[in-house]
N, C-alpha and C positions, 0 to 999 in steps of 0.2 A: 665439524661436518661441513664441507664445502654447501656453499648455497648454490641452488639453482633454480628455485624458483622465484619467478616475476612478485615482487610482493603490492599489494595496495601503497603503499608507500617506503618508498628507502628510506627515512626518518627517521623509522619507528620500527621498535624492536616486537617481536610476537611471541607471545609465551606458546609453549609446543601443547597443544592441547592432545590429550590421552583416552578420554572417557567423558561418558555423560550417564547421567544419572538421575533421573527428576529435575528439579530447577538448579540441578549445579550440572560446571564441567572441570574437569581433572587434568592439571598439567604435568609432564613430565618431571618438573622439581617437585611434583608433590606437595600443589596448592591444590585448590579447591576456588571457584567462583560461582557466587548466585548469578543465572545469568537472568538479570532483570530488565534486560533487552531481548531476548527471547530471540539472538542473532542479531538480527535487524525485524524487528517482531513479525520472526517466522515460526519460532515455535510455540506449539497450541499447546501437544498435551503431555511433553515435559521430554527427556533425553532420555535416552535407555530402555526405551520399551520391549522389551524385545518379542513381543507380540508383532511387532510390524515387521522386523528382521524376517521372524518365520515366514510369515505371507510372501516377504518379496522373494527371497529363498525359494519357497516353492513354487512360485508359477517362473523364479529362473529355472528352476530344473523342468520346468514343462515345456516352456516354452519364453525363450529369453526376448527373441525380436522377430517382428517381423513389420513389414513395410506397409504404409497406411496406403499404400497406390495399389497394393493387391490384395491385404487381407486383411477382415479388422478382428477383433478378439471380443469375447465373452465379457474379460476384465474390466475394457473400452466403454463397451455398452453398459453396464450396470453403474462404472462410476457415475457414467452420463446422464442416467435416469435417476440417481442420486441427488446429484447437484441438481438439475433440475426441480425435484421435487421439494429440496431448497429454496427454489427461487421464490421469487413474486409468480402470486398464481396465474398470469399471464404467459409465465414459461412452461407450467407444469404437465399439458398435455401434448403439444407439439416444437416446444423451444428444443432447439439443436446447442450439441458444445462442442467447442471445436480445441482440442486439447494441444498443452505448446509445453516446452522445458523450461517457461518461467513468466515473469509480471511483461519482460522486454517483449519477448515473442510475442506475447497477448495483445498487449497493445500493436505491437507490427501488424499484427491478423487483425486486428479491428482496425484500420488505417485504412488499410487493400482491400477490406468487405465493406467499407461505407464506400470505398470509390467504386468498387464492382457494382453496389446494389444502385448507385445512380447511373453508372452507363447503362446497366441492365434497365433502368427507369426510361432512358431515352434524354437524361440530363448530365449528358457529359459535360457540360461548365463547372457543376458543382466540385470544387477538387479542395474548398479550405478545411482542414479540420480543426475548430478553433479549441483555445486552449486557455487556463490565465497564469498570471506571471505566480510565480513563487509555488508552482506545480512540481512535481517528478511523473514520470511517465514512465519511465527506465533509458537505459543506456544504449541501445543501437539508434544508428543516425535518426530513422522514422519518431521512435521514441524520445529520443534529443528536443526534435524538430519541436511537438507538442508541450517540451519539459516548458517551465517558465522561470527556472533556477538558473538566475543568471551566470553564478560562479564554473556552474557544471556544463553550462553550455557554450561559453569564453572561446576553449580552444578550437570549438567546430564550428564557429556560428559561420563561416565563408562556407560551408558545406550544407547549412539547414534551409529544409524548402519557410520563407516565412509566411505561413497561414495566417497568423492572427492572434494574440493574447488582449484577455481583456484584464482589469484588477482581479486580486483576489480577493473572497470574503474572509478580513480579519480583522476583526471586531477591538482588537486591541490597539491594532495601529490601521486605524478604517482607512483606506487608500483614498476616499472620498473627505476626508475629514468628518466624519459624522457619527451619531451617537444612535444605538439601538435603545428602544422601538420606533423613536421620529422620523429616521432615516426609511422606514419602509422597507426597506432592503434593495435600498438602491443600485447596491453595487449590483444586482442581479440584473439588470435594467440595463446594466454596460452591454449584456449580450445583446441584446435585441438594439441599442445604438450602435454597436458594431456590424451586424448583420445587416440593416438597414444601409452603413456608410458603405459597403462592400457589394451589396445587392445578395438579397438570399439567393437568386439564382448560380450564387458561386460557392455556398456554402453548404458540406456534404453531413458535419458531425459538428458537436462541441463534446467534448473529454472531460469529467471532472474527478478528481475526488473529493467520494461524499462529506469525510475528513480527513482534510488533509496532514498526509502523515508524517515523511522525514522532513520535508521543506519549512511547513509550516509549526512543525511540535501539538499533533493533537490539536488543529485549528477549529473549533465545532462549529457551524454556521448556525443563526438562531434560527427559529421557525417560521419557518413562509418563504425562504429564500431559495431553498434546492424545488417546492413545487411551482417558486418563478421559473426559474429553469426550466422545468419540464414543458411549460405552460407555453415559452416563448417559441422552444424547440417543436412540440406540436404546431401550432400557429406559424411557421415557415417550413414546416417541414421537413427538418433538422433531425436527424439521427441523434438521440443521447445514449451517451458511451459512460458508465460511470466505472472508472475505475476503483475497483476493490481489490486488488493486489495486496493491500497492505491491511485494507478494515476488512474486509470480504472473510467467512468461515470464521462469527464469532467474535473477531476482536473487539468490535464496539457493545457484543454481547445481543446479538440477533445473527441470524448466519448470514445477511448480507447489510450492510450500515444503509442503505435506501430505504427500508421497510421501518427507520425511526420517522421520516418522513411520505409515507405509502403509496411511495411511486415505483412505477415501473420501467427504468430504462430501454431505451431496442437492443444496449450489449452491457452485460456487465463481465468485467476484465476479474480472476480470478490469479495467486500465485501462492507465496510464500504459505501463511499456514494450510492450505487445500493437502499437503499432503506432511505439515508438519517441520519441514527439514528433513524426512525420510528418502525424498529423490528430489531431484531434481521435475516441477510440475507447477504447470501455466496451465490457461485455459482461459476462452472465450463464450459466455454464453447468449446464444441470438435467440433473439426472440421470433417467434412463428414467421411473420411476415417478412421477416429481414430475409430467414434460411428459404422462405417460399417464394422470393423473386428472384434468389438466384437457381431454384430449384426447377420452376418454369420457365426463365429465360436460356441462357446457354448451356445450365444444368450440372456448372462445374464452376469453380474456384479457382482461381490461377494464381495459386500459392501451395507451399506446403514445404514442411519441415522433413528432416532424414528420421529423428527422433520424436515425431508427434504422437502421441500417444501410446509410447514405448508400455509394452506389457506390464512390466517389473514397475515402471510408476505407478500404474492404475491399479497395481496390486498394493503398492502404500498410500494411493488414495484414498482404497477403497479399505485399509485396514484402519487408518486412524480415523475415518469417520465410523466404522463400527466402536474404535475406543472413546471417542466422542459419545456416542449416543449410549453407551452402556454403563458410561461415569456420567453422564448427563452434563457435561461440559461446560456446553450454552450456558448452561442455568446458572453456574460460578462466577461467569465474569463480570453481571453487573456489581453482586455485592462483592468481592475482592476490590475491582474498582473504586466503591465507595471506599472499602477500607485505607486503601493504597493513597486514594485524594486526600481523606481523610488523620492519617499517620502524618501526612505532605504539609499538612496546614500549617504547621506553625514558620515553613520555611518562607511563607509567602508574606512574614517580617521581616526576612531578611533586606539587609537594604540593596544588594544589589541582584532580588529574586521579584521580576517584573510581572510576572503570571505564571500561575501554572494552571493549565486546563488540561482536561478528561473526557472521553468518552469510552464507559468499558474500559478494557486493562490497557488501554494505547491512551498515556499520558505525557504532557510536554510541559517543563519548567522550563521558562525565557528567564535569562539573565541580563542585565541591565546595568550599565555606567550610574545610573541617576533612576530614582524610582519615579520620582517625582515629572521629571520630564520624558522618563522614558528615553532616553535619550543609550543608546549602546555602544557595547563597548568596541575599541577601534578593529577591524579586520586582523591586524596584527599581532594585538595582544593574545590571538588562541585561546580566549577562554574555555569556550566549551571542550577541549583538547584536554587542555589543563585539569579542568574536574575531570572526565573522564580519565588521568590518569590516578588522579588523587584517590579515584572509587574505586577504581579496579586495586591500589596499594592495601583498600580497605576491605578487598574479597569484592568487590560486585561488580561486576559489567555493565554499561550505560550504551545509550548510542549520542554521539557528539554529532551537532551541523551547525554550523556557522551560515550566516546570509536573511535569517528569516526576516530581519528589516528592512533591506532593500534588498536583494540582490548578492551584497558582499557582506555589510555588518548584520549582526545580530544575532547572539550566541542563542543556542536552549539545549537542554539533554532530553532525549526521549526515552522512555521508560514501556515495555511492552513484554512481561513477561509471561511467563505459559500459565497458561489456564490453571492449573493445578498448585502454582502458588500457595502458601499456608498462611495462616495469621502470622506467625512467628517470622518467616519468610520475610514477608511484607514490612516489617517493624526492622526486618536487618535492613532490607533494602534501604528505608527510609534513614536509618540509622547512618548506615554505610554515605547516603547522597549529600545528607547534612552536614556528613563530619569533611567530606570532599568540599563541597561548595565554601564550607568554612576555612579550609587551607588555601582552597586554587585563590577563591575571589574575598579575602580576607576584606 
């Protein structure tokens, strides 16, 4: 068959995927794959549903599209008042959402609403939106600009506005040199010495994720460090953005990963599982005061998408949160999780398996040259590639990122698969990772 489409990579060859079905997907030679990446941990409550089909199905025959500049839809609002009632109780009487086709969009809309809502303030200086290194944010320039993944941001950095990164909190290779709980949680402390060296009068947000997801492999911060955050962010008056794209709807097993720390962001960034893998669907949700300064200053947002809050998405929004909530979903991921960490343990003998950490079903094994020193493997040698092919030869799907130690070294697989997961499942999964990590990284 001629090719014609663009692929993620010329490199690398793609099996023709066919069908999905629970936690497998079906290729055209007539394999089968656990997918224990869940995409890129997008899907919650498993392939195949076709409960969600029907939904989007019908509200296309009712009504396929229409424009968010002249009319808005039924479907819109009820997701809206959904995820809200979601959120931290801070959102659930007057927080607005502002709905986009993915994690990128979301963060692009939360970029434009912290700069709207300080001109609206009468603080147009404020324009940085700070960020830290070894972040994703997603893929359009705005998104880029915040990422802190140096590899991904290489070929555009002549294009990116630079606001500001501070370290990341990662406890295994602490950017500070320091050891949790002595450290206090210092690295959180970088915010507020950066802000200071800059002048808060220039600084509009700071973006985190709560845990960080493809960059870092399931990076968990310990406790006290995300309510430094908040704390600093208050105290200058700094917008907090936490992006959930990745943890957000569930995956760390709460429906937003803030509330294992019980704060309340002014935005939280919403994408991948919110509607499953069933459409394409992002979202932003603001909180009261954010949507009420620009609701009494100019009264309008000077953005917007062709496809925001497209009907037929809000109809697979709004379907796999009812399959959520009637399989009780939430409730599976933290013990699956334990099981899944649990199966993992004896890999973290391995000698060249440096950590693996967990929150919920979004788990990350680091791999390592040397255990001892920590020390990783060269850029070159592809490891994380390399398992990831080895596990896929063994049925499972992984997700491979290279960079988590600086920038360009540092291999780990991430592991995020659907809620619905079974013991059995879980045991192939583990099965499948061990017998990988033991070919690639002998």
């Amino acid at each position: 068959m001629t090719q014609a489409l663009f692929p993620r990579s010329f490199r690398k060859t793609y099996p023709l995927a066919v069908r999905g079905e629970g936690c497998y997907v079906f290729t055209a030679d007539g394999k089968k794959y656990l997918d224990a990446a869940g995409g890129a941990a997008v899907v919650s409550i498993g392939h195949g549903v076709a409960a969600i089909g029907r939904a989007m199905a019908e509200q296309a025959a009712r009504l396929a599209f229409t424009h968010t500049s002249q009319f808005h839809t039924e479907a819109a609002e009820r997701l809206a008042q959904r995820l809200r009632r979601l959120a931290p109780p801070s959102y659930r009487e007057a927080g607005r959402v502002y709905f986009t086709s993915g994690g990128s969009e979301a963060t692009e809309t939360a970029i434009k609403l912290a700069r709207q809502y300080f001109v609206e303030h009468s603080e147009p200086s404020r324009i940085r939106i700070v960020s830290r290194w070894q972040s994703y944010h997603g893929s359009t320039l705005g998104a880029l600009a915040v990422s802190g993944n140096l590899r991904r941001r290489a070929p555009y950095t002549a294009l990116l506005p630079d606001w500001g990164h501070i370290p990341p909190c990662y406890c295994y290779r602490c950017p500070l040199g320091l050891t949790y709980p002595d450290c206090q949680v210092a690295c959180a402390d970088e915010l507020e010495k950066f802000v200071e060296s800059v002048g808060p009068e220039t600084v509009a947000a700071f973006i985190f994720e709560p845990v960080v997801g493809a960059t870092l492999g399931a990076a968990v911060p310990p406790e006290g460090y995300v309510q430094r955050l908040a704390e600093i962010c208050r105290r200058y008056a700094i917008l907090l953005i936490a992006d959930e794209v990745m943890t957000g709807m569930g995956r760390t097993g709460t429906p937003f990963a803030v509330e294992h720390w019980g704060i309340a962001p002014d935005m939280m960034l919403v994408g991948k599982g919110v509607a499953s893998g069933y459409a394409p669907l992002g979202g932003v949700l603001v909180a009261p005061h954010v949507a009420e300064t620009i609701a009494r200053g100019s009264g309008a947002f000077e953005h917007g998408f062709t496809y925001q809050a497209h009907p037929v998405a809000m109809a697979a929004g709004l379907a796999v949160l009812d399959y959520i909530e009637e399989h009780r979903l939430f409730e599976r991921v933290a013990p699956a999780g334990c099981d899944l960490l649990r199966t993992l343990e004896p890999l973290s003998q391995h000698p060249h398996v440096g950590d693996i950490r967990a929150r919920g079903l979004l788990l990350g094994v680091e791999l390592v040259k040397d255990r001892a020193t920590r020390e990783p493997f060269p850029r070159e040698a592809g490891v994380a590639e390399a398992v990831r092919r080895a596990a896929l030869d063994e049925g499972v799907t992984t997700y491979p990122i290279q960079g988590c130690a600086d920038g360009e070294r540092g291999d780990h697989i991430l592991l995020a698969p659907p809620f619905i997961i079974s013991p059995d499942e879980i045991r192939e999964t583990s099965r499948a990772l061990t017998a990988a990590i033991a070919r690639a990284v002998p």
